[in-house]
N, C-alpha and C positions, 0 to 999 in steps of 0.2 A: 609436590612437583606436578602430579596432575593437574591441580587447582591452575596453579601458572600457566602451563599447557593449553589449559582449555580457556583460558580470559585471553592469551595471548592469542589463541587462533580466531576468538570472538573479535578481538580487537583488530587482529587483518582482515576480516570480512567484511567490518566497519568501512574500512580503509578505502577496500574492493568498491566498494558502494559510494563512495563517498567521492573520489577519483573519474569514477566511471562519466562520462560526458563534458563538455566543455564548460557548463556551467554548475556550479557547486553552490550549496549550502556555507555560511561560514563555519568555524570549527565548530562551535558554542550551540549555530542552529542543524548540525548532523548529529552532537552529542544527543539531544533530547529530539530527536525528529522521529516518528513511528518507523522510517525506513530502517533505523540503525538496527531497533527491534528483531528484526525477519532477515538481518544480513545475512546468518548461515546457511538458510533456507534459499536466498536470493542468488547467493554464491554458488551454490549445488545447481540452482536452475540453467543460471548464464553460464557453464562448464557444459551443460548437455544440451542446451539449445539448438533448437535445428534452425532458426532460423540468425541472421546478421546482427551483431550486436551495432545498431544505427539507430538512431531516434523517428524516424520514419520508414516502415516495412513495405516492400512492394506487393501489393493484394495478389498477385501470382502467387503465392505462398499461401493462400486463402481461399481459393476458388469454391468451399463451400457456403459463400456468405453471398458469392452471384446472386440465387433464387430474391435476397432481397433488397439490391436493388434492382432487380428487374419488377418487384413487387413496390417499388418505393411512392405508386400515386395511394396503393390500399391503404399501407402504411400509414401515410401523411394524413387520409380521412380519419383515423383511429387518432392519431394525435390530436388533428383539429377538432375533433367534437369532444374528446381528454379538454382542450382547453375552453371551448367556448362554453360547457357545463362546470370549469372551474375546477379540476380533477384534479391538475396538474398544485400540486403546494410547495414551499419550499423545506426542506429538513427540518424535522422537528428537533431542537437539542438536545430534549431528551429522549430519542429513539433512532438517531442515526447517525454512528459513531463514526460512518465515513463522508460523509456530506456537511455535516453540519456547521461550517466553517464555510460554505458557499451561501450559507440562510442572508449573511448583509449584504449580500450584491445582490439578489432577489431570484437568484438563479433556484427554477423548481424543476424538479420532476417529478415522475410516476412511476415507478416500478413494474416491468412485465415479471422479471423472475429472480432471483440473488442463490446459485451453486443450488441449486434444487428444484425441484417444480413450481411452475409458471406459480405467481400469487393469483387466489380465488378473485382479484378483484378483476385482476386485468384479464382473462379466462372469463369473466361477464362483459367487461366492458371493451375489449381489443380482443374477440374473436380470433380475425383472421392475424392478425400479427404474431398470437401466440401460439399459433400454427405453425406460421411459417418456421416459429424459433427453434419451437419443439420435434424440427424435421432438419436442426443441424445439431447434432449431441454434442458439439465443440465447444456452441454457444453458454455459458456458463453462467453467464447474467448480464439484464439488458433491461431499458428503460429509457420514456423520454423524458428528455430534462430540456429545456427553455433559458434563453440569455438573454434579458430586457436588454432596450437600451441604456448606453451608458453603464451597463456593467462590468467588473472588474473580477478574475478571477488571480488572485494572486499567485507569484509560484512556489509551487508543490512538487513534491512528487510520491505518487502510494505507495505502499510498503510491501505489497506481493508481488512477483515476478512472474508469477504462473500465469499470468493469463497477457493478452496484447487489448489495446486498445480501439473498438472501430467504430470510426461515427457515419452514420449516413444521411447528409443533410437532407431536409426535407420541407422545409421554408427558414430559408434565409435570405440575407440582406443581397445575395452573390452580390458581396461587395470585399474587397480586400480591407476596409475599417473592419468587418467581424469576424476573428482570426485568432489560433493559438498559436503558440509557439511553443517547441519541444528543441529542448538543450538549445535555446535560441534561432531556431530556426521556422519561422512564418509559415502558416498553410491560413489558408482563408478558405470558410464552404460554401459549397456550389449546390442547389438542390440536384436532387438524383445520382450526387457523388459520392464515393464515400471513400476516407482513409483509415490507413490502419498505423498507428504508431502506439512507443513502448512506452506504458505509463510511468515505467520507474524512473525515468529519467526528467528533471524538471522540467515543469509546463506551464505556461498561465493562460488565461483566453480573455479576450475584449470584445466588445460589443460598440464603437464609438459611430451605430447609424442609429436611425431613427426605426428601424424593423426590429418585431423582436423575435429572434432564431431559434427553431424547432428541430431538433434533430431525434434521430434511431442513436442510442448511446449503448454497445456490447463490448462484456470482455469474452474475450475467443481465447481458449485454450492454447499456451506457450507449445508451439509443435517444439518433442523431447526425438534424441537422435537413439534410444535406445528405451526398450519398452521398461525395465524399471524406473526410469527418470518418467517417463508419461505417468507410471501406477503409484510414483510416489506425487506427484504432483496432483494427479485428480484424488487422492486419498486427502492430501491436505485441504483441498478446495472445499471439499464436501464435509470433512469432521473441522476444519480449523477458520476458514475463510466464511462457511456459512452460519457463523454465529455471532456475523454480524448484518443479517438479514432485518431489512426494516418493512414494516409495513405500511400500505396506502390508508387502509381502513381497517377496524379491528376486525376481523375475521382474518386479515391476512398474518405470516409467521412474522412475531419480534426473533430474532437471535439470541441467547446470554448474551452476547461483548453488548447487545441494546437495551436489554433486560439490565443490567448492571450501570447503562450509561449518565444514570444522573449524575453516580456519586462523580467522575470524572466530570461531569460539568458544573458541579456545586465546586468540586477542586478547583474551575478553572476560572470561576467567579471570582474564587478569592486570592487566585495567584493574579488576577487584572487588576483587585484593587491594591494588593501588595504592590506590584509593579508601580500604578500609578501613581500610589503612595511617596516610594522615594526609588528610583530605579538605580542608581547606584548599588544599592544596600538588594536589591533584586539580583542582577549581575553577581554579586558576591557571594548572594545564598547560596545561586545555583552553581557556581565554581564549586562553593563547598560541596555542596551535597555532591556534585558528581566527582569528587574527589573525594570522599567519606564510602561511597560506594565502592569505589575502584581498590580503598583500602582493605574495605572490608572484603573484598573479593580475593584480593593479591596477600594480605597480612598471613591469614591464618596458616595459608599455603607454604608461605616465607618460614612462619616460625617454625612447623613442623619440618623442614626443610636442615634450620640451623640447629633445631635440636637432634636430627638425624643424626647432623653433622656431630655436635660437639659429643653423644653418643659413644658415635666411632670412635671418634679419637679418645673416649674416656676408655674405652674398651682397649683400642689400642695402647694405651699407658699403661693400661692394667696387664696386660699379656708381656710388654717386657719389664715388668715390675716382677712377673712371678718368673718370665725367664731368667729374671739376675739372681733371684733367689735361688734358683735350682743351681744353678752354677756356682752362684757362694756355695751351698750345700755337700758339691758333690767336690768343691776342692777341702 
């Protein structure tokens, strides 16, 4: 009965996630999507939220992230000399298990810090940036990252709710061709602007000018409407969120989830070529298997359940079995 319990409240937190904004995942791509992973977790955050459950947040709810853009020309020289010496890469496969799906659009960045202190690279080469970060404790992790022309960022959306999403443009096309969209809804960036919106909700971003865009990329701490929700939230950032820390250059920290991440990309080699194999017979695995799961999750729970049951009642036959005897006995 617990067992049941706990897959059924796992499965309404799915749901929770899965519902949540106007544009959805199909069934097939929320069953295996990393957001369904961290639904419990996601659930408990959006319950104590302090701020709007909306796909773009009003930066009045942010007012410690001001210092940079008011800082956004310093900024933008730490970027440009990031790109013009080549700094900037795009996700290696095998060391960053949240990016690495943006490596075919050509989309790079650089990493300042990931839920812990600033990387030694960026601390050499972005000075004063990693300054400014390390004088907002909200800031949790941040990095520039770059969108060639003609890029295509398909939609996503990430799997932890702890943190919001802020970008501060800092060379861009300011043109409405280069632009995201959160739960369908268009923002295009402007240099020295910046917004703030919730990653968990699907996004994608294009590039269709001839510029290619540099932005300030931070997650900022989910303001919690009560201090256990803040102390479990920054507990998970820092023991659960930051093990999957990627580094620019070896000196900088890998994470485990990126220590680990080959085998998931030797996995995901050979689940492209099975797909392209015969994609029907793909489709059909993976019904199975996510149905082979869900048994194995809900069965065992079931049989100890009926065998509770038939128990009882073996018990209970057995008690007026000996009460008929005592009454035959005593006439």
């Amino acid at each position: 009965m617990i067992t049941l319990t706990v897959v059924a409240l796992y499965l309404a937190c799915i749901l929770v996630v899965h519902f949540r904004g106007r544009v959805r995942h199909s069934f097939w791509g929320q069953v295996f999507d990393h957001s369904g992973l961290l639904a419990p977790v996601n659930v408990f955050l959006y319950a104590f939220s302090a701020v709007p459950n909306k796909p773009y947040i009003a930066q009045s709810h942010f007012p410690e992230l001001e210092p940079l853009r008011q800082h956004a020309d310093a900024i933008r020289a730490e970027g440009l000399a990031l790109m013009a010496h080549a700094r900037m890469k795009a996700p290696d496969q095998k060391d960053d298990a949240g990016f690495n799906s943006f490596a075919k659009s050509g989309w790079k960045r650089f990493y300042l810090k990931w839920y812990g202190d600033a990387h030694p690279s960026a601390q050499r080469l972005c000075p004063r940036t990693t300054e400014l970060l390390a004088a907002i404790p909200n800031v949790s992790a941040a990095m520039f990252a770059t969108l060639p022309p003609g890029a295509v960022l398909n939609p996503h959306k990430d799997p932890y709710a702890g943190s919001m999403r802020y970008h501060l443009g800092l060379v861009t096309p300011n043109d409405d061709a280069c632009y995201i969209e959160v739960d369908g809804q268009p923002y295009s960036w402007r240099d020295g602007e910046g917004v703030i919106f919730d990653e968990t909700f699907i996004h994608k971003a294009e590039n269709r000018t001839d510029v290619e865009r540099l932005i300030l990329f931070c997650d900022v701490a989910r303001p919690m409407r009560f201090g256990f929700a803040r102390r479990f939230n920054h507990w998970f950032g820092r023991h659960v969120v930051a093990a999957a820390s990627s580094p620019n250059e070896p000196d900088d920290r890998t994470g485990l989830i990126n220590q680990l991440f080959f085998l998931s990309d030797r996995a995901g080699q050979w689940r492209r070529r099975f797909k392209a194999w015969n994609r029907t017979v793909y489709q059909a695995t993976k019904a199975g298997l996510a149905l082979a799961l869900l048994a194995a999750l809900i069965l065992p729970g079931s049989m100890r359940t009926i065998h509770q049951v038939m128990a009882s009642k073996a018990a209970g036959h057995a008690s007026d079995d000996r009460g008929r005897a005592q009454a035959t006995s005593a006439n």
